[in-house]
C-alpha positions in Angstrom: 0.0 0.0 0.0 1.0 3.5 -1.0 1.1 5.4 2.6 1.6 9.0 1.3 -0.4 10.0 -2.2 0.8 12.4 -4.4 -2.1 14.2 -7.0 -0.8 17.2 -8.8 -2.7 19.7 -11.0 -1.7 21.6 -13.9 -2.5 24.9 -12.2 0.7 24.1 -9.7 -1.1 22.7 -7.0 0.2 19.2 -5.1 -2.1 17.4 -2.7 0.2 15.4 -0.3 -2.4 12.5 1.3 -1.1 10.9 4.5 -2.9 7.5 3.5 -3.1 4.8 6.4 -6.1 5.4 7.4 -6.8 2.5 9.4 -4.2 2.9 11.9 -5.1 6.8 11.7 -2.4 8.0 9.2 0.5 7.2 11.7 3.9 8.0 10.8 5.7 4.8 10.0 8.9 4.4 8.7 7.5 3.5 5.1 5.7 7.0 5.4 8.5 9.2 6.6 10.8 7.5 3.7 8.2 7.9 1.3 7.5 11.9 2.6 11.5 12.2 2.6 11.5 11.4 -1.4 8.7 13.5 -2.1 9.3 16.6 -0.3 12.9 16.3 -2.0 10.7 16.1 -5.6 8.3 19.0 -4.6 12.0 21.2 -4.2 13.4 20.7 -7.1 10.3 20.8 -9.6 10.0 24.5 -10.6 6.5 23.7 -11.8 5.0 23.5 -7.9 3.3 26.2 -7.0 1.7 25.6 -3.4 1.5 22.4 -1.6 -1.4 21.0 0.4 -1.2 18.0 3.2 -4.0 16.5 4.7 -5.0 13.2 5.7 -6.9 10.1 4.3 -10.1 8.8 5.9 -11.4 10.6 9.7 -7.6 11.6 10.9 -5.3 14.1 9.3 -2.6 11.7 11.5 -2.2 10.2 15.2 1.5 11.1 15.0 4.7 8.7 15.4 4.0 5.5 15.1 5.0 4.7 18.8 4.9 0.7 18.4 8.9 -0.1 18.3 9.4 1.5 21.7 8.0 -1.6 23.4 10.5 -3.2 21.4 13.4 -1.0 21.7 13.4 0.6 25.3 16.4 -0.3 26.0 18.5 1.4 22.9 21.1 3.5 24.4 20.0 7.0 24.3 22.5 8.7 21.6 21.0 5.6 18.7 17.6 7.0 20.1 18.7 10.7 19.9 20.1 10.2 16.2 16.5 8.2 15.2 14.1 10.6 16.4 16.7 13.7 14.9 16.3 12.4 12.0 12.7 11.2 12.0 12.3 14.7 13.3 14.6 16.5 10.5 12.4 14.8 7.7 9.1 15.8 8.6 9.9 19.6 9.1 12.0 19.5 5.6 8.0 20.7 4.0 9.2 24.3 6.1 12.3 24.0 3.2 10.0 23.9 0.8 10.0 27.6 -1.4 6.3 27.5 -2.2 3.6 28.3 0.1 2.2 25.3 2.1 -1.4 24.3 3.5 -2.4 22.2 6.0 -6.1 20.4 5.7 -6.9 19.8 8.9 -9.0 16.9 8.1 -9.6 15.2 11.6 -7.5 14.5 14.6 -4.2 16.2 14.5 -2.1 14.8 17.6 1.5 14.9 18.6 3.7 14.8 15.8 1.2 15.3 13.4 -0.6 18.5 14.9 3.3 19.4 14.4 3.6 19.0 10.7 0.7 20.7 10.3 2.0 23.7 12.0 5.5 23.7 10.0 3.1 24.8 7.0 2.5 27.9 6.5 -1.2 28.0 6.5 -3.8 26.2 8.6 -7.3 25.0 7.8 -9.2 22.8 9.5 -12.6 21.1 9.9 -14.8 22.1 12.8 -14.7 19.0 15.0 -11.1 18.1 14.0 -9.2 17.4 17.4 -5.6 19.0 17.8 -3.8 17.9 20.9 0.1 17.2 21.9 -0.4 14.2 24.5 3.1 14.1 24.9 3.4 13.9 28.9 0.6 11.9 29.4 2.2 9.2 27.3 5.3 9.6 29.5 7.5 11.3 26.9 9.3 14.7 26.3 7.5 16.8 23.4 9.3 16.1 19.8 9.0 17.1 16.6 9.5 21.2 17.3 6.4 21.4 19.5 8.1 23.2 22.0 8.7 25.7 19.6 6.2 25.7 16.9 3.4 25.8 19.5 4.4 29.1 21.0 5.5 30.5 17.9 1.8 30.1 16.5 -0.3 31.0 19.6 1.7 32.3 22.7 3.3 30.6 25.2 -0.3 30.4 27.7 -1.9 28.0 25.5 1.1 26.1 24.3 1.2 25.3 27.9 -2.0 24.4 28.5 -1.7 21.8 25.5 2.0 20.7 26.3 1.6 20.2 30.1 -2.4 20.1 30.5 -3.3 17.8 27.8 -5.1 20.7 26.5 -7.4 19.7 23.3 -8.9 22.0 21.1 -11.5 21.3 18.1 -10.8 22.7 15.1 -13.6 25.9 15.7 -12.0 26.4 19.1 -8.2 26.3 17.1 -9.5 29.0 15.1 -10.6 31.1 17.3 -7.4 31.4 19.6 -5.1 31.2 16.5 -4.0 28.2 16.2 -5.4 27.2 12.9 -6.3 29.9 10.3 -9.8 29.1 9.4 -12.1 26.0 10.5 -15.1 24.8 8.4 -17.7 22.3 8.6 -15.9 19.0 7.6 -17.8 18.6 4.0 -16.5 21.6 2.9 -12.6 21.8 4.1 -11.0 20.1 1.0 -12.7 22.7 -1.5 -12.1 25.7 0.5 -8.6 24.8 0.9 -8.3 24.0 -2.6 -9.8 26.9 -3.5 -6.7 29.3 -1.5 -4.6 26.7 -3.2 -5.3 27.7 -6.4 -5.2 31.6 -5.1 -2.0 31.2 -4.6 -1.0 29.5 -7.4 -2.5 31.8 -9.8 0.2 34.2 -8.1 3.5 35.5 -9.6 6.1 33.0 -8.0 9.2 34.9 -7.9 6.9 37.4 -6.0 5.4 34.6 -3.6 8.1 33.0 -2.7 10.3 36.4 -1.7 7.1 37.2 0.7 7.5 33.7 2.2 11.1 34.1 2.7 10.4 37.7 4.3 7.6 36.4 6.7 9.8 33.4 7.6 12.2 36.0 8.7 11.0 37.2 11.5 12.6 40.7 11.1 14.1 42.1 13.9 12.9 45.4 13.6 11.5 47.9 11.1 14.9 49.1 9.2 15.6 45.3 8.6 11.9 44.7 7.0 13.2 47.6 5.2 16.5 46.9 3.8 14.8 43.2 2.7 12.1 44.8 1.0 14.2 47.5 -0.7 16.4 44.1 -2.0 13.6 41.6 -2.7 10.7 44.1 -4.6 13.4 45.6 -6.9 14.0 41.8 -8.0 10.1 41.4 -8.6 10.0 44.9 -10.7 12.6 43.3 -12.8 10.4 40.4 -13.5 8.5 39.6 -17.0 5.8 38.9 -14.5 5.1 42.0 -13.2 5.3 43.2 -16.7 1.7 40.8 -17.5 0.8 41.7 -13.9 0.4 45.6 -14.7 -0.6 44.5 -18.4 -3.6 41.9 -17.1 -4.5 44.8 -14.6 -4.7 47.5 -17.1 -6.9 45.4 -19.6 -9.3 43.6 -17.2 -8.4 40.2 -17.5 -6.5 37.6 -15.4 -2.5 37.4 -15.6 -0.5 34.6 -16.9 2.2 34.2 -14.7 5.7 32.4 -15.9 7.9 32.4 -12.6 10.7 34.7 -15.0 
């Protein structure tokens, strides 16, 4: 079985499908090679234009798959340290990706897989979708960024709440303190998600990805927003797509972007 499905459009757009749905798209080795190869595909094809990950069947994923600890608790801690830094490492490479990235909160996003859907850089999810990081009550120190992607997306109150309270939110409650962008009622998730998709893609691309570089940034301050912007627009004016954008703005019509 194919545990990670890959459907691309010819507008741009990749749909990334966690797809083990009967063990609730955990992340097996198979998975994690599979999403290794494939994020490595998505960064060198110049024809991606935004990516979206979400999960087959009621989870988007339960997170690690957890089952060769019984096996394994007694590996000495530096083998464990180099597995999980690696497991780790592969996941987050979709925040190396250039293009924007979506996360369809499908269902229950827990642990490791609430994480991956936070290294993207947008958030939708479905209204009763359950986000959680059980990490404690399973006996084990957060992974996977979680100690920093949480506070970095909603503060560090409710990233405590979740990390050492076992807080769980549903996907309406996520939207409403920040930690997902917009919720929606399950049956209609995929095609409002595709539908910011294909925003996005119908975008100049040298254009997007500088403003994804400059949000990833995290400027400092307002002269170094400045001195990025007064680098990265000048390289966008020199474009032959803001050229058609200014054209397709000045005769009513939709531009035809080419990424030069």
């Amino acid at each position: 079985m194919n545990e990670l499905l890959v459907d691309r459009s010819e507008d741009g757009v990749v749909r990334v499908t966690l797809n083990l749905p009967d063990r609730r798209n955990a992340m097996t080795d198979d998975m994690t090679e599979q999403w290794r190869r494939t994020m490595a595909e998505m960064a060198a094809d110049q024809d991606v234009r935004c990516v979206v990950v979400t999960g087959a069947g009621a989870a988007f994923s339960s997170g690690g798959d957890l089952s060769w600890l019984g096996e394994r608790g007694a590996e000495p801690v530096p083998r464990l340290r180099d597995r999980m830094l690696g497991f780790y490492r592969t996941w987050l490479s979709i925040t190396e990706l250039e293009v924007p990235t979506i996360a369809a909160v499908n269902g229950a996003a827990v642990g490791a897989g609430l994480c991956v859907a936070l290294a993207c850089d947008l958030i939708y999810a479905a209204d009763d979708a359950k986000l959680l990081a059980p990490f404690t009550s399973l006996g084990l120190h957060p992974g996977m960024a979680a100690t920093y992607l949480l506070p970095r997306r909603v503060g560090v109150g409710l990233a405590r709440e979740m990390l050492l309270a076992g807080r769980t939110l549903t996907g309406a409650e996520a939207a409403g303190k920040g930690l997902v962008d917009q919720a929606f009622p399950r049956d209609d998730l995929m095609s409002e998600v595709d539908m910011v998709a294909r925003k996005i893609a119908s975008n100049a691309p040298i254009a997007t990805k500088l403003t994804k570089i400059a949000l990833n940034q995290d400027h400092q301050d307002l002269e170094a927003a400045l001195r990025w912007e007064s680098l990265a627009q000048p390289v966008t004016m020199a474009s032959a797509d803001m050229i058609e954008g200014l054209t397709a703005h000045r005769e009513r019509r939709m531009p035809k972007f080419t990424g030069s």
